[in-house]
C-alpha positions as CSV (number, residue, x, y, z in Angstrom):
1,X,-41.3,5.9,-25.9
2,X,-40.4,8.0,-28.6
3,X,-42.5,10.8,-29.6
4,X,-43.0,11.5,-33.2
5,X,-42.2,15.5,-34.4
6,X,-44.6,17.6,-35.5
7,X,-43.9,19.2,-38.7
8,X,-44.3,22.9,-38.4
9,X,-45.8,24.9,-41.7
10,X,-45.4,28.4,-40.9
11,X,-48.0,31.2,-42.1
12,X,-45.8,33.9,-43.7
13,X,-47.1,37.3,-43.0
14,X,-45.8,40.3,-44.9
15,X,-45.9,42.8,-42.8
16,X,-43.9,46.3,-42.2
17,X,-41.1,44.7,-39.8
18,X,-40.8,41.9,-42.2
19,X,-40.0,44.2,-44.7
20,X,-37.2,45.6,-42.3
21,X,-36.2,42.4,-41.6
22,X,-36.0,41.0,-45.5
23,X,-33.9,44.2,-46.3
24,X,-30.8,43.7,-43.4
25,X,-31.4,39.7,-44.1
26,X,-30.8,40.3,-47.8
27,X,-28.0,43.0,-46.8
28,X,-26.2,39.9,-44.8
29,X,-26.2,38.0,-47.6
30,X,-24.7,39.6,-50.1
31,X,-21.7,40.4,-47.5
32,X,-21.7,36.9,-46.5
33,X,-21.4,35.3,-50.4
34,X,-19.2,39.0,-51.4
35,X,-16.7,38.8,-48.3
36,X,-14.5,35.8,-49.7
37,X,-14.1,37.8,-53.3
38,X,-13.0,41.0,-52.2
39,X,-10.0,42.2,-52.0
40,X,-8.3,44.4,-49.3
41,X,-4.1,44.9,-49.1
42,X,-4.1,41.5,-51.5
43,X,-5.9,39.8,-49.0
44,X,-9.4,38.5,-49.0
45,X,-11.7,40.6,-47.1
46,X,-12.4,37.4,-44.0
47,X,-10.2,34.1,-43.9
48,X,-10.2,31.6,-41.3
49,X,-7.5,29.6,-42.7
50,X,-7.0,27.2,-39.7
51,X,-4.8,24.5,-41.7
52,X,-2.1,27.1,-42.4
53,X,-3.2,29.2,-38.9
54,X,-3.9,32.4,-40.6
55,X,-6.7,34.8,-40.6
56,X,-7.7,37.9,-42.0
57,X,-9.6,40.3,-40.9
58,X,-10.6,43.3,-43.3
59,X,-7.0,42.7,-45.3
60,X,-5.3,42.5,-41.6
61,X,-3.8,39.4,-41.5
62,X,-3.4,37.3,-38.1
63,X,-0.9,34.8,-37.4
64,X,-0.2,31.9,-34.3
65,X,1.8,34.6,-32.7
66,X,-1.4,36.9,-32.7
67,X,-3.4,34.4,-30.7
68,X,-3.5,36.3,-27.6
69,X,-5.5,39.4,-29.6
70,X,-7.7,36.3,-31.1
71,X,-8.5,35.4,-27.5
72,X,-9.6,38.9,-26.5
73,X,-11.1,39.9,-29.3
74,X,-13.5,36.3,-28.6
75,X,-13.7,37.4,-25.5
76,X,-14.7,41.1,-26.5
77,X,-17.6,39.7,-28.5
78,X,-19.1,37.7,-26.0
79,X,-19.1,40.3,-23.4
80,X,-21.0,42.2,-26.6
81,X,-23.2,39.5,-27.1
82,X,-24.1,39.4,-23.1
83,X,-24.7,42.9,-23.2
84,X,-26.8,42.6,-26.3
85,X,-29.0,40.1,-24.9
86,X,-29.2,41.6,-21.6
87,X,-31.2,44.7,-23.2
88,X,-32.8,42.9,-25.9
89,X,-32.8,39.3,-25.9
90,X,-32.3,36.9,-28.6
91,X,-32.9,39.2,-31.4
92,X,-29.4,38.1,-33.5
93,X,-31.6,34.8,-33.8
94,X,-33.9,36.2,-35.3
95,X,-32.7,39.2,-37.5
96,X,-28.9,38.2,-38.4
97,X,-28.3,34.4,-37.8
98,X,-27.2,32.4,-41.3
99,X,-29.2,29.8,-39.8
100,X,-32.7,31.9,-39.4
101,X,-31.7,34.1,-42.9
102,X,-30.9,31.4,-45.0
103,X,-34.2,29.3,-43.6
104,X,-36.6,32.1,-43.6
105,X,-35.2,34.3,-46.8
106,X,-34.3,31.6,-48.9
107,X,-35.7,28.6,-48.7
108,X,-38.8,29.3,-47.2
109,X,-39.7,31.0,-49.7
110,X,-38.3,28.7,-52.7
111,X,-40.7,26.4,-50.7
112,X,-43.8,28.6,-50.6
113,X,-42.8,29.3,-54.3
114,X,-43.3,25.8,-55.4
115,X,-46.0,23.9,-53.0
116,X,-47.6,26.9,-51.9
117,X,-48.8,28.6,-48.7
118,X,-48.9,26.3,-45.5
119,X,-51.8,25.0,-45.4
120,X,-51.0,23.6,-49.5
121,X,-47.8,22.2,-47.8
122,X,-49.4,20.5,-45.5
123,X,-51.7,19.2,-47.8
124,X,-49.3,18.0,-50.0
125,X,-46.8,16.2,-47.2
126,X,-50.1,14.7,-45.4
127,X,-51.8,13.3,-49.2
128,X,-50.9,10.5,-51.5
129,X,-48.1,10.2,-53.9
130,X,-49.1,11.2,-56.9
131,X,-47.5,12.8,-60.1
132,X,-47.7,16.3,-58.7
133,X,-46.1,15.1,-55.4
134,X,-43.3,14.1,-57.1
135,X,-42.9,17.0,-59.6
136,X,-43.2,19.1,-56.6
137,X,-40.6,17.8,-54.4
138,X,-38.0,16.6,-56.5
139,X,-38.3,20.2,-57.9
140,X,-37.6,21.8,-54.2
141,X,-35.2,19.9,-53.3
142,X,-33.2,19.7,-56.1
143,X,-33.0,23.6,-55.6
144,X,-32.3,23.0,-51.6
145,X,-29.6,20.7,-52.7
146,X,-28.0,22.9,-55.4
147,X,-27.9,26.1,-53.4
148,X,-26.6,24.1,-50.8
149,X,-23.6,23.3,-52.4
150,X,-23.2,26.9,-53.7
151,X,-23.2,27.7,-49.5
152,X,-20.8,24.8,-49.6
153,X,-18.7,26.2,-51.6
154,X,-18.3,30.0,-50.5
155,X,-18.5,28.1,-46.8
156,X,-15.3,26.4,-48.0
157,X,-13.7,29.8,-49.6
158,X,-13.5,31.4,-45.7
159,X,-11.8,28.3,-44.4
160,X,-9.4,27.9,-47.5
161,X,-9.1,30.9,-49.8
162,X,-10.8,31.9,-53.1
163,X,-7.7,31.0,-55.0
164,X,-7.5,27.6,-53.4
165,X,-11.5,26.7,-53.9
166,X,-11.0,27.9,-57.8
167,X,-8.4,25.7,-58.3
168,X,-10.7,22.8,-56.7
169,X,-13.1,23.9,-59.0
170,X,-11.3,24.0,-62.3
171,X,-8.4,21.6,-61.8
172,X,-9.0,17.9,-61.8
173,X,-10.6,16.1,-59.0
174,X,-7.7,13.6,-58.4
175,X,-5.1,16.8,-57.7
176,X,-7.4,18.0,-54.5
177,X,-9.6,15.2,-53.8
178,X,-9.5,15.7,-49.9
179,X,-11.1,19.5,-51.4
180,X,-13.9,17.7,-53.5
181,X,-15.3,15.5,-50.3
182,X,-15.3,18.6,-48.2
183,X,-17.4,20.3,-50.8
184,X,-19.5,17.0,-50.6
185,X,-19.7,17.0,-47.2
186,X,-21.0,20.7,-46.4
187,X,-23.5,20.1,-49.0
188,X,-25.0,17.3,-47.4
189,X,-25.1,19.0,-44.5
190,X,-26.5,22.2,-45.4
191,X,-28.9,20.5,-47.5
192,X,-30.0,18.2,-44.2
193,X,-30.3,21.0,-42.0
194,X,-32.3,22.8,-44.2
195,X,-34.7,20.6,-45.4
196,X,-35.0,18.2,-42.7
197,X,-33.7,19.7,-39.5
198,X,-34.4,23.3,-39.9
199,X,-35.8,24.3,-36.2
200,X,-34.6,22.2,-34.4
201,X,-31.5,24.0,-34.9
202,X,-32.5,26.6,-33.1
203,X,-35.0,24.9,-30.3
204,X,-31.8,21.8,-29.8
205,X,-28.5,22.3,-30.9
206,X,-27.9,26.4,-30.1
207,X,-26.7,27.2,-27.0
208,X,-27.7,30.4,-27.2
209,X,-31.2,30.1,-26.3
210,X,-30.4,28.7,-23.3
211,X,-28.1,31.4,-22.2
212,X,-31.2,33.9,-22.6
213,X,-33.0,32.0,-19.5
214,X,-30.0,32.9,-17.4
215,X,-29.8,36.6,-18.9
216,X,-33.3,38.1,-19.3
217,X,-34.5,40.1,-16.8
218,X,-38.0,42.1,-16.3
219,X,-36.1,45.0,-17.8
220,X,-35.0,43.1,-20.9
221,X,-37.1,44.4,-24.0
222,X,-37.7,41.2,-26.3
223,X,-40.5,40.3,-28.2
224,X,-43.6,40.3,-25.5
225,X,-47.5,39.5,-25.6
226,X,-49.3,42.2,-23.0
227,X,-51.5,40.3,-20.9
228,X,-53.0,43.0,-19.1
229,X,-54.2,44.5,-22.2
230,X,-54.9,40.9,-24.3
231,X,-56.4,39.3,-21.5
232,X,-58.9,37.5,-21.1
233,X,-59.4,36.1,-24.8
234,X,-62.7,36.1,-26.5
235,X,-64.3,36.6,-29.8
236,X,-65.9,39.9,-30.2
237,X,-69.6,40.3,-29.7
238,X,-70.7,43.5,-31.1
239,X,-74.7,43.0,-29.4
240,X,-73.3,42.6,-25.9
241,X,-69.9,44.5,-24.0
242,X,-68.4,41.3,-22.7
243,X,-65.6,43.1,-21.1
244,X,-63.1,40.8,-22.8
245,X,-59.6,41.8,-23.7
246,X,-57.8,42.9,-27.3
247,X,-56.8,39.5,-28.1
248,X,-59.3,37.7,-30.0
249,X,-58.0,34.2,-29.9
250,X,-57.6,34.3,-33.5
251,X,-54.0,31.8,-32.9
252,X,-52.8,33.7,-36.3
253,X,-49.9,35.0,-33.6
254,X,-48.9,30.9,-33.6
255,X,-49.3,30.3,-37.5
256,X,-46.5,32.3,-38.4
257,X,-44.3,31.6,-35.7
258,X,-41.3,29.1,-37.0
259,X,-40.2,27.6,-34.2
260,X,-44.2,26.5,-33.3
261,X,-44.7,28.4,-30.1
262,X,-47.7,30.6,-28.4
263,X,-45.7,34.3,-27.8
264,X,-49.1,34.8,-25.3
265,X,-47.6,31.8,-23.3
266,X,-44.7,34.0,-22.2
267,X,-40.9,33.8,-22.6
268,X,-40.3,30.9,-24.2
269,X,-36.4,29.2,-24.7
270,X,-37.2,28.5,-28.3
271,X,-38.6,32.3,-29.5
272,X,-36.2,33.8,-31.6
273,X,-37.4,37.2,-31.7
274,X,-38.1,37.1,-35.7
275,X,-40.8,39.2,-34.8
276,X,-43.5,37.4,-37.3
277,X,-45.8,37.4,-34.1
278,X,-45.8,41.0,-34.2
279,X,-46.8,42.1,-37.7
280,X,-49.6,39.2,-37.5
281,X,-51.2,40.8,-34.0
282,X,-50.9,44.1,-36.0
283,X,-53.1,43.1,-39.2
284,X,-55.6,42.1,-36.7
285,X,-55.6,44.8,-34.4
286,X,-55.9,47.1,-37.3
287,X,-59.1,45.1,-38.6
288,X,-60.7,45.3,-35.3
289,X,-59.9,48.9,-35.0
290,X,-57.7,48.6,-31.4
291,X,-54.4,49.9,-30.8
292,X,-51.4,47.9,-32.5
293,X,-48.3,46.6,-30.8
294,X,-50.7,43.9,-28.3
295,X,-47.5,41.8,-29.1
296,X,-43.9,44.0,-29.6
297,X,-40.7,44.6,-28.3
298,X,-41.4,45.1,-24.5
299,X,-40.2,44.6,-21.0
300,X,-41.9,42.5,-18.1
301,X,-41.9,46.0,-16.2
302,X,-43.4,47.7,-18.9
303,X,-46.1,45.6,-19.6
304,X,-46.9,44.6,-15.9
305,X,-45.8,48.1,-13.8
306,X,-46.4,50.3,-16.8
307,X,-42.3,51.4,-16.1
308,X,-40.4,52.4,-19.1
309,X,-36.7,51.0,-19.8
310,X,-34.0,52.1,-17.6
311,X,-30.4,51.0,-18.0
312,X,-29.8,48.6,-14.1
313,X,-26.5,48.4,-12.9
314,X,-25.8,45.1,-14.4
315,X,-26.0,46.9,-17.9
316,X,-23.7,48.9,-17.0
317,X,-21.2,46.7,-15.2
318,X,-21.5,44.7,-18.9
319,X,-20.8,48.3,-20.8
320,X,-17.7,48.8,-18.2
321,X,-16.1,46.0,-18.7
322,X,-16.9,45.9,-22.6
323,X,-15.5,49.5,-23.1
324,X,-12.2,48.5,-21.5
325,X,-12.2,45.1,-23.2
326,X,-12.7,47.2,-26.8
327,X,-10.1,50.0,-25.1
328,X,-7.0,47.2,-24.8
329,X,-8.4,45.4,-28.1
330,X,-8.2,48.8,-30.2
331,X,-4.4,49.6,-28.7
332,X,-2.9,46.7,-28.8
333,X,-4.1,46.4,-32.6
334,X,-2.7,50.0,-33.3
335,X,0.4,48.9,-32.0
336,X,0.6,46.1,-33.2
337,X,4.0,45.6,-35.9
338,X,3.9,44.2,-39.2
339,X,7.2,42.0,-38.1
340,X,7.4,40.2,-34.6
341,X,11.1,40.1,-33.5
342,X,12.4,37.9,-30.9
343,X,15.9,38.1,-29.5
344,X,17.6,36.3,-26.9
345,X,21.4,35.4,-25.6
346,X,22.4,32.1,-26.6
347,X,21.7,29.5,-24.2
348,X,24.5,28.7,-22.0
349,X,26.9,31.6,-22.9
350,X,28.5,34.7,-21.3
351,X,30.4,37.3,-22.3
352,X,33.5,36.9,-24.8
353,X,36.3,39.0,-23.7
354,X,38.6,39.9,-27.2
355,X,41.8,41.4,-26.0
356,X,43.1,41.8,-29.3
357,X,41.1,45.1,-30.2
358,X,40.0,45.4,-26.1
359,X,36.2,44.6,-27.0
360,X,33.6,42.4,-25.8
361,X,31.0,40.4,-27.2
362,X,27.8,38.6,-26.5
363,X,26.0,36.0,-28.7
364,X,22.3,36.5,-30.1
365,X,19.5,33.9,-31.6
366,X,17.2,36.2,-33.4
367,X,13.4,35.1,-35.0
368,X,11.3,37.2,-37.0
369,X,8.0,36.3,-38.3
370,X,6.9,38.8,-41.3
371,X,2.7,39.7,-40.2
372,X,2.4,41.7,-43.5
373,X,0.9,40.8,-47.2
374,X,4.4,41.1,-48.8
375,X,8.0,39.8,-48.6
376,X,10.1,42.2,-46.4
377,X,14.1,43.3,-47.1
378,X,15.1,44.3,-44.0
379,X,18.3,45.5,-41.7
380,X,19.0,45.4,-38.0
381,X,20.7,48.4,-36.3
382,X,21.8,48.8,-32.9
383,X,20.5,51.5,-30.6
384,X,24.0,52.2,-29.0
385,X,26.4,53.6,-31.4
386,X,29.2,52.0,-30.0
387,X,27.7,48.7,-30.8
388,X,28.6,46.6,-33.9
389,X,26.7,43.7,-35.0
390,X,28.7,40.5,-36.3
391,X,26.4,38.1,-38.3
392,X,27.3,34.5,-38.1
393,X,24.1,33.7,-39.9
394,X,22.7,36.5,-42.0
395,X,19.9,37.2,-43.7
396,X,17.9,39.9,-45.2
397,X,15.1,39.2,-46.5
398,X,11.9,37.9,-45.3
399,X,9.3,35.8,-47.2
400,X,5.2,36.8,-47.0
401,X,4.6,34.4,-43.8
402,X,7.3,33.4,-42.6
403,X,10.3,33.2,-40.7
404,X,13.8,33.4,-40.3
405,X,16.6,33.2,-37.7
406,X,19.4,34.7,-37.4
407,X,22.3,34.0,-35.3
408,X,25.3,37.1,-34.8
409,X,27.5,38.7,-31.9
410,X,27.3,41.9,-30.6
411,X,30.6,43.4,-30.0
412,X,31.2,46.6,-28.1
413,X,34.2,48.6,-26.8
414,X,35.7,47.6,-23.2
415,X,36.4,51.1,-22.3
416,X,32.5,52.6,-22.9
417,X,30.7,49.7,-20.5
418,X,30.0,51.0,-17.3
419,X,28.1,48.0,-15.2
420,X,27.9,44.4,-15.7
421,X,24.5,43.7,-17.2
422,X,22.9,46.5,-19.5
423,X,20.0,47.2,-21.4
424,X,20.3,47.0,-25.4
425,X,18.2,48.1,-28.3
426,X,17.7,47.6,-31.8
427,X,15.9,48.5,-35.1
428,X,14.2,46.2,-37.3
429,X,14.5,48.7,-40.6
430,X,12.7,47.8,-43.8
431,X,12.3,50.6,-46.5
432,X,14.1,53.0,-44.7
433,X,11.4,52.9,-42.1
434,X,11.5,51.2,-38.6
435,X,8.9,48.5,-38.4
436,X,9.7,47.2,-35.2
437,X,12.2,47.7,-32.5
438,X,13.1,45.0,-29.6
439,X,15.6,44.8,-26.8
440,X,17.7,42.6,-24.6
441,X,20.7,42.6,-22.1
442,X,24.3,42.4,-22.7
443,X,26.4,41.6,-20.0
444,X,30.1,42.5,-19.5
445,X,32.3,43.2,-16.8
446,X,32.5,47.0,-16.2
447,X,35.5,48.9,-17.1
448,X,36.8,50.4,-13.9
């Protein structure tokens, strides 16, 4: 039997940490609708361009052959995020998720703006249709739909460029048709998760909730009722001292949640730390003259054993392992070359003795890939002075993104090898400066 859901109006309360909160939520917006338009070595700030396989990162562009750092920097944030929630639970939910901004800062409020608090909302959604109904919604959600398809449409400019969604934009629809039905499609989706879906997001389809359950532990500081202060619940009785505790029953701690949950039940899978609970315990403890914080970031310790945080050894085995992750990340980026040069012998060759001038060669299959914002001239010079390169395929200059190959000898003079296989360097030069340098073997048999 299915069971019908229970629409949830949430009481906004604008409290101090709400403030807090609307400032880094309206701080993560503007870098999240600013990051596609600014501009950093000629690259957009972030692109995840996974039809042509590049990314950029802060105007550092990453290509296929940069996977491997893709993998551990993925890796790096995870261990971050499992440290994270380890100390302080599932406040990203709450505090820097699009999903919990866009809900809470924007169209919550548009929401509020036009049908008015919750209990109006409910009001409206549980009464007739009449000519204010209508008004009323079509209003809302024709604004849920359009700034939907504005997220649609700087949602698209990550995945494909700036320069790709203006020409979407202003160009006809025929000449990027496959762009216009993506637009189409993110708006429809946007607008359905936000208008229709909206917690459920959070409660159903993120996994992240569920990997709280496995990560909390009683020294975890999330967002916590204290039952040995609150409890047990009554109304206050000023003729009689009923010995009851600082909660008051009031429920205003479950109006504001938006995910529908009682914080005084304990740790819940679907809390998101937005802290709303808080700042709605606060207005009451302050008009009953008790402490503040009955709700607030605490630990199970804290509140039951009266202990304060402590890091445990798990916290640091997560900070080990994150500091060396972050260690090999940060090198291996500083080290990293703006060309990637691969050399090997040709397949199925050996040595080729010349006896005309007394030299010996070996034959090469070179492939750079150019990682930079900018086409590349370039020249390759041997390590070994004795060495002399002999291009059968040459070239010398390498295109923004791409690749070449390049097939030559290397010849060097009989009399200067000494054993049969040998180590051999070379410089990739570009500008007069060596951007990369790579070596291989060259075999020959050793002048005796």
């Amino acid at each position: 039997m299915s069971q019908k859901r229970e629409w949830i109006y949430p009481r906004i309360i604008k409290g101090k940490i709400y403030q807090y909160r609307s400032a880094v939520s309206y701080f993560f917006l503007a870098l999240l609708f600013a990051a596609p338009f600014i501009k950093l070595n000629g690259e957009q700030l972030i692109l995840l361009n996974v039809v042509e396989r590049k990314f950029v990162f802060f105007g550092v562009i990453f290509w296929p052959q940069d996977f491997y750092l893709f993998v551990l920097a993925l890796l790096t944030f995870i261990v971050f995020v499992v440290l994270f929630t380890v100390v302080f639970g599932r406040v990203f939910c709450g505090w820097a998720c699009p999903q919990t901004i866009f809900m809470e800062m924007v169209f919550r409020k548009i929401e509020n703006w036009i049908e008015g608090d919750y209990l109006k909302q409910k009001k409206l959604n549980e009464g007739p249709l009449t000519n204010d109904k209508v008004i009323k919604k079509t209003l809302k959600h024709g604004i849920f739909f359009l700034i939907s398809f504005f997220i649609a449409n700087i949602f698209l400019a990550y995945i494909i460029g700036t320069n790709a969604l203006f020409k979407i934009i202003t160009e006809p629809i025929e000449a990027h048709l496959s762009g216009f039905i993506s637009i189409c499609l993110f708006t429809f989706v946007f607008y359905l998760v936000f208008s229709r879906v909206r917690e459920l997001v959070c409660i159903l389809a993120c996994p992240y909730g569920r990997l709280q359950g496995v990560l909390l532990d009683n020294q975890s500081i999330i967002v916590a009722y204290d039952y040995e202060r609150g409890e047990p619940r009554g109304k206050i009785n000023k003729k009689e001292d009923n010995h009851l505790g600082d909660c008051i029953d009031c429920k205003l701690c479950v109006q504001v949640c938006p995910t529908g949950i009682d914080i005084r039940e304990g740790t819940q899978m679907e809390c998101i730390n937005c802290t709303a609970c808080i700042d709605a315990c606060d207005m009451v403890m302050e008009k009953i003259d008790r402490p503040l914080r009955l709700i607030g970031f605490k630990s199970e310790d804290e509140i039951k054993l009266k202990q304060p945080f402590k890091l445990s050894n798990r916290i640091f085995g997560y900070s080990a392992v994150l500091i060396i992750l972050m260690s090999v990340l940060s090198y291996l980026l500083i080290s990293r070359s703006d060309v990637k040069a691969t050399i090997l012998r040709a397949s199925g060759t050996l040595y080729q003795m010349r006896d005309k001038d007394k030299t010996v060669s070996n034959l090469y299959n070179a492939e750079l890939v150019n990682k930079t914002s900018r086409d590349l001239k370039f020249e390759i010079q041997p390590d070994d002075k004795n060495a002399k390169i002999q291009f059968i395929q040459k070239e010398d200059h390498l295109k923004y993104g791409g690749t070449v190959k390049i097939t030559f000898f290397v010849v060097m003079p009989q009399n200067v090898i000494k054993k049969y296989k040998s180590d051999l360097g070379f410089k990739l030069i570009s500008g007069g400066k060596v951007i990369d340098h790579f070596t291989t073997t060259f075999i020959a048999p050793p002048n005796n």
